[in-house]
C-alpha positions in Angstrom: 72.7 146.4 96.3 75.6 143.9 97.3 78.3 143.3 93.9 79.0 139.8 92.8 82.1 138.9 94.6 80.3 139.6 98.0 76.9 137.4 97.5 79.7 134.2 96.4 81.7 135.4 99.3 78.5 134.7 101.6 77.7 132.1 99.6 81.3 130.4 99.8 81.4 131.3 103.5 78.6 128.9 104.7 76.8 126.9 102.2 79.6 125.6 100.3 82.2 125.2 103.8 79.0 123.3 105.0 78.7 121.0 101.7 82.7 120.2 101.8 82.4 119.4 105.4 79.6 117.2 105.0 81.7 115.5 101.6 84.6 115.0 104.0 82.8 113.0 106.6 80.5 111.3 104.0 84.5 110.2 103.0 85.4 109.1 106.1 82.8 106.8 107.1 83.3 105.3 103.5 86.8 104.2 103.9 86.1 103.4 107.6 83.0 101.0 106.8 82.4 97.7 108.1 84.1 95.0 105.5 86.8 97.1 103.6 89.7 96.1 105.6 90.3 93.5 102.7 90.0 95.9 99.8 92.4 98.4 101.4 94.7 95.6 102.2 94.7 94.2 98.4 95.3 97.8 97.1 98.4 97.9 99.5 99.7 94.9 98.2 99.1 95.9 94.9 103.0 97.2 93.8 103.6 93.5 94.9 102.0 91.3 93.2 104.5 90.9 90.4 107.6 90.2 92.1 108.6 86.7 92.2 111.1 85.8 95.5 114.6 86.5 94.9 114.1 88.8 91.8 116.5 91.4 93.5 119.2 88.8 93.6 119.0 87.6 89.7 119.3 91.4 88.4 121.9 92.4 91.0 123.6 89.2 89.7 123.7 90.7 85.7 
């Protein structure tokens, strides 16, 4: 009879390696997928979107 931490060890070994593998090119092709180009551009310019030109100037200015 095999003790706990050897049937999760099995268990761990090739179900759940399998499942994560499968999770991480499910991810992948998500951010890769036809017509996100704009979304991940937007989130990049997010930290932006605020700043009005010359901002840097006034408060070096003060």
């Amino acid at each position: 009879m095999m003790d706990t931490y050897s049937i999760f060890r099995e268990i761990a070994d090739s179900w759940v390696l399998l499942a994560m593998f499968l999770f991480f090119i499910a991810t992948v092709l998500w951010v890769f997928r036809p017509g996100s180009r704009d979304l991940h551009r937007d989130a990049a310019q997010a930290p932006f979107r605020n700043d009005e030109p010359g901002a840097d100037m006034k408060e070096a200015r003060q």
